[in-house]
N, C-alpha and C positions, 0 to 999 in steps of 0.2 A: 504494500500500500504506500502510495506516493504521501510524504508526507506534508504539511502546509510550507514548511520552508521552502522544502524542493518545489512545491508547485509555485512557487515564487518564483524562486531562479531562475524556471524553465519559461514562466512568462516575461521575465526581464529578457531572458535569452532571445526570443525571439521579436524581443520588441526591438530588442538592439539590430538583430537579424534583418527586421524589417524597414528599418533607417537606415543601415546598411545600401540595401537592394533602393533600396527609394533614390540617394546620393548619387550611386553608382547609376543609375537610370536618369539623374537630373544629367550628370555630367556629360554620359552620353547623347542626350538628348543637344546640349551645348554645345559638342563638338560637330556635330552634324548642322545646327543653325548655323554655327560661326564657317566652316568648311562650305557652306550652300553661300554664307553673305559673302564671302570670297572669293567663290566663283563668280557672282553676278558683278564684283565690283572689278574682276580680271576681263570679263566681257565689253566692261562698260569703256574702260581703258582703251583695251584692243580698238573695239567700233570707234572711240575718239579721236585715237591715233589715224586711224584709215581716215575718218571723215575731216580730219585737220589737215592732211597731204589731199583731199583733195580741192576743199574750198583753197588752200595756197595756189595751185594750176590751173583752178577755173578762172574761163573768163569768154566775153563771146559770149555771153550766155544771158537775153533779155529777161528771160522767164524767172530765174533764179540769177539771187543778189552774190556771185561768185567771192565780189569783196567783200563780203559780212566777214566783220571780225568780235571779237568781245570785247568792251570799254570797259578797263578799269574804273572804280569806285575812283574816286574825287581823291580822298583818301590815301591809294594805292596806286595813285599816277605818278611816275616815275619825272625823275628832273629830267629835263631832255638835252640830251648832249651838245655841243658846240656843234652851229652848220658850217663843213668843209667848203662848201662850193659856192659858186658865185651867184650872182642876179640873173633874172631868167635875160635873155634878147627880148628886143623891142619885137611884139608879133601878139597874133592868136591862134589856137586852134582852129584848124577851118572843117567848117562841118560836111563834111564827105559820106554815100552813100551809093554802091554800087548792088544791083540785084543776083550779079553772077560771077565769078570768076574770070580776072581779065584770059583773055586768049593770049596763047605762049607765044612772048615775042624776042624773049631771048637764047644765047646759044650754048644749047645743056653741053657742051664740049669744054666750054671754055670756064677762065677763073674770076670768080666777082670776089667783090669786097661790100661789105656793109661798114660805112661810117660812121657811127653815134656822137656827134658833136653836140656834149652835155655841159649843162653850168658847171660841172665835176671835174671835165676834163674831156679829152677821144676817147672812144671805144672804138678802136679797128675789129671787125668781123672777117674771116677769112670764111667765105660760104661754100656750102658742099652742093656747088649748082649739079652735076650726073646723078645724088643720091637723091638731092632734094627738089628737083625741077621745078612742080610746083610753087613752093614751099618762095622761093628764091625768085620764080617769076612772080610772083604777086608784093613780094618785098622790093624787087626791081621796080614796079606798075607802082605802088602805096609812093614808097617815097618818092619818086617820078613827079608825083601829082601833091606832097608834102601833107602826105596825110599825119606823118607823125612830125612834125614840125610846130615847136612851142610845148608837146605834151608831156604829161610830169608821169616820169617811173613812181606807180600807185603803192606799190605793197614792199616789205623785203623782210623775210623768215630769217630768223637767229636759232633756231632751235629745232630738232630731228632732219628738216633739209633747208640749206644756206644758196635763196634765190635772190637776186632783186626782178622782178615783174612790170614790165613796161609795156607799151605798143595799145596803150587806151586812151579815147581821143575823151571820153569824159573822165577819165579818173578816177573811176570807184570801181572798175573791176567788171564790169558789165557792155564797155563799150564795144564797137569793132566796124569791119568794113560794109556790115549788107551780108557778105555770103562769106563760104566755109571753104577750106583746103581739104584734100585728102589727108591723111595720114602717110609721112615717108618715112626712109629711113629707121624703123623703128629695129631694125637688126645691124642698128650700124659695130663697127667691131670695140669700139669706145664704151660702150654701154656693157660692163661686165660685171657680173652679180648684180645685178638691178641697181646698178650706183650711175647717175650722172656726175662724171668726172668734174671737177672742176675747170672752169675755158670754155665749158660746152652751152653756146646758146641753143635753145629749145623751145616748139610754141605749146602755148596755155592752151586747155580746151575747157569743155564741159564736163570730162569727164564720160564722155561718150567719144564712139568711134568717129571720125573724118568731122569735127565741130573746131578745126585751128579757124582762127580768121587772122586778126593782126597780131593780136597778145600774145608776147615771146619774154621767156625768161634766161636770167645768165646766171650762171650757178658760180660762186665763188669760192666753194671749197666742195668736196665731195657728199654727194645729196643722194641718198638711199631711194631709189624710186624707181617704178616699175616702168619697162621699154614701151611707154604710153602716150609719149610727149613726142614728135619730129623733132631732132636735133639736125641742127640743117648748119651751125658755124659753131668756130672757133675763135675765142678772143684771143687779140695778140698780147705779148708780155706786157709793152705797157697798157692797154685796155685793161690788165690783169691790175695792175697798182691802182689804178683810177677807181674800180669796182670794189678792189680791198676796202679804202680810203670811204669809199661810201657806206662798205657794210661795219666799218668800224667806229661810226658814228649813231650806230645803233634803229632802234625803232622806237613808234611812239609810243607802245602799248606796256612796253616792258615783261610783257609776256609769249615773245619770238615771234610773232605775228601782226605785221603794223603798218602804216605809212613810213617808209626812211626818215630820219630826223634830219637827214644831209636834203636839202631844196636840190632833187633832179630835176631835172627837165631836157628834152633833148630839142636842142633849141635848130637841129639840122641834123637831118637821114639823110646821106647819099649811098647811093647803090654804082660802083663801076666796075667797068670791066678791065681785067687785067691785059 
């Protein structure tokens, strides 16, 4: 016969037993919430990441606002750096609109140069006219007609890929010519492990296939990003200093994604032929 003490103990016993099992069951239940909030918060990342490289390369894009960036709180607005560069030239943007693609008037054989005469300095482009036909005859035709003459490079990324973003006649990321390019080059031998090298200019799209129109980016140090973009020129050594000098002067947002704090403008595009 069990006697009153033991039947004590045996009910302590399993009372302890059963806070035991309760603890061990809180805990586990804790580690599975917190491993589930982890994963949603690694997803949330991931998607960010992707959808931050691609608002950086749109552009061309009426429907969707390609330049949307996030404004710092009043607060959290960074001091903004000393402007490197000079006063724009006497000019305006002249407002241009064509419905189709000019017809190819020049000669995919031979060697062009794109000029970028910026309040920064030159930007020499040495153009990939055989790879990039298109790409290069509509850049020939644009500045021909000074469509990018007076226009302010809009955007420049400091963080996961290092662009500055130009070739938009309104400035907010959304402008361009009227109609679209193919996509070229996109297996050029430059482009390895999904890295645009540094030197490598490249056009902006929507994020969809054959959406280039004017908006082209120069990458000033090596930019992780997938063979999406027509890379159609190369900037020369010193176009290479002038662009440092720009991106070393930061952005407005203080969060790598911004307007340049350096006043660009490319106050003259010429396109010639070697």
């Amino acid at each position: 016969m069990v006697s009153q003490e033991q039947r004590r103990r045996q009910l302590a016993r399993e009372k302890f037993l059963r806070q035991q099992q309760r603890r061990t069951e809180s805990r586990r239940r804790a580690r599975v919430r917190n491993s589930a909030i982890a994963s949603v918060l690694g997803v949330i990342v991931i998607g960010s990441v992707a959808l931050y490289t691609t608002h950086v390369l749109g552009g061309d894009d009426k429907k969707t606002d390609a330049g949307a960036k996030t404004t710092p709180s009043a607060s959290a607005k960074p001091s903004k750096a000393p402007d490197p560069c000079q006063k724009p030239a006497a000019g305006s943007v002249k407002k241009l609109s064509w419905k189709k693609e000019p017809a190819m008037s020049i000669d995919t054989s031979a060697k062009y140069t794109l000029d970028l005469s910026t309040t920064c300095g030159d930007i020499p482009v040495a153009l990939k006219t055989s790879a990039a036909p298109h790409t290069v005859n509509s850049f020939d035709f644009l500045a021909g007609k000074g469509f990018f003459d007076h226009t302010k490079c809009h955007r420049l990324t400091t963080q996961g890929i290092y662009v500055l973003q130009c070739g938009d006649p309104q400035g907010t990321g959304m402008g361009g010519p009227g109609y679209t390019l193919p996509d070229e080059n996109l297996k050029d031998a430059s482009l390895k492990k999904n890295t645009y090298p540094a030197g490598t200019v490249a056009m902006a799209n929507t994020g969809q296939k054959h959406t280039g129109g004017s908006q082209f980016f120069l990458v000033y140090k090596d930019s992780p990003l997938p063979p999406q973009y027509t890379p159609f020129g190369t900037i020369s050594a010193s176009g290479m200093k002038v662009l440092n000098k720009i991106a070393a002067a930061g952005e407005s947002t203080g969060q790598g994604d911004g307007a340049p704090n350096a006043t660009v403008v490319i106050n003259k595009a010429t396109v010639t032929k070697s």
